[in-house]
C-alpha positions in Angstrom: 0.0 0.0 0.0 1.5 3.0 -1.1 2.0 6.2 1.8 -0.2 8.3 -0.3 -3.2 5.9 0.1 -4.7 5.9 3.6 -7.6 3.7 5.4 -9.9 4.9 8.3 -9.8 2.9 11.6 -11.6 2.3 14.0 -10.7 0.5 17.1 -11.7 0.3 20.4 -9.9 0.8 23.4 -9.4 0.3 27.1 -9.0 3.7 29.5 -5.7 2.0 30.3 -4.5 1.9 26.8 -5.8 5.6 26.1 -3.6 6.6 28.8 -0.5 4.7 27.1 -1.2 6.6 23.6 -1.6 9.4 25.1 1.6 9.6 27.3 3.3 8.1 23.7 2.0 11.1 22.1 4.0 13.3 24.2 7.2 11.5 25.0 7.7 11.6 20.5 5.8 15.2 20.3 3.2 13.3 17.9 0.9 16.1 16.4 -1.9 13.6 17.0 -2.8 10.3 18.5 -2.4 8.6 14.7 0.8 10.0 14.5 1.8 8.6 17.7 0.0 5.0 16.3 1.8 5.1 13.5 5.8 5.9 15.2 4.2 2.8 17.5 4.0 0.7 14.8 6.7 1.6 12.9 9.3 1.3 16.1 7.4 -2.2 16.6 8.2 -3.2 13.2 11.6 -2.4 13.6 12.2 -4.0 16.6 10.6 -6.8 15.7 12.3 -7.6 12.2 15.7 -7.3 14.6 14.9 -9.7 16.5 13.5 -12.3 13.7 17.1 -11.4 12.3 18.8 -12.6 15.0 19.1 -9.5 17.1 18.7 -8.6 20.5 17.5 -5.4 21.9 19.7 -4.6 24.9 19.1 -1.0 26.8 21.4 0.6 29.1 20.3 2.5 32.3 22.2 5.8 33.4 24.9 3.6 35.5 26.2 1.4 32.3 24.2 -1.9 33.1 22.8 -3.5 30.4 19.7 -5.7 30.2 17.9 -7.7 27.1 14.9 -6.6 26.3 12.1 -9.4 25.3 8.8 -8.1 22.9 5.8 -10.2 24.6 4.6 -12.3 21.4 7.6 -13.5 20.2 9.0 -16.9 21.0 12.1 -16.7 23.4 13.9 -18.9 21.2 13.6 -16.3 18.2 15.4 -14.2 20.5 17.9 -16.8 21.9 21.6 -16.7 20.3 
């Protein structure tokens, strides 16, 4: 589907989960909460397709320690090296 082309949606969501897209929508300065879906999905994507790859999504806290992140769905031998 080509960027130019777009598709209303409509979805239904929990209070909980309006909360999370709307604290998203601030922490990446989305203009809008389908911006903010969209840089969701897109990061999602990415991290995702790492990890299929091979990859593993490691974050580092302000002190230097490391720790693997794990994307709830995936199998924990996709993310096993």
């Amino acid at each position: 589907m080509s960027d130019s082309v777009t598709t209303t949606l409509q979805i239904r969501v929990k209070e909980h989960t309006l909360g999370q897209l709307d604290r998203l929508q601030l922490m990446t300065h989305a203009p809008s909460r389908s911006d903010a879906i969209r840089r969701a999905v897109e990061m999602g994507d990415y991290l995702i397709n790492a990890i299929m790859r091979g990859d593993r999504i490691i974050v580092e806290n302000k002190r230097g320690a490391q720790r693997q992140i794990v994307i709830p769905g995936l199998n924990a031998s996709d993310q096993d090296e």
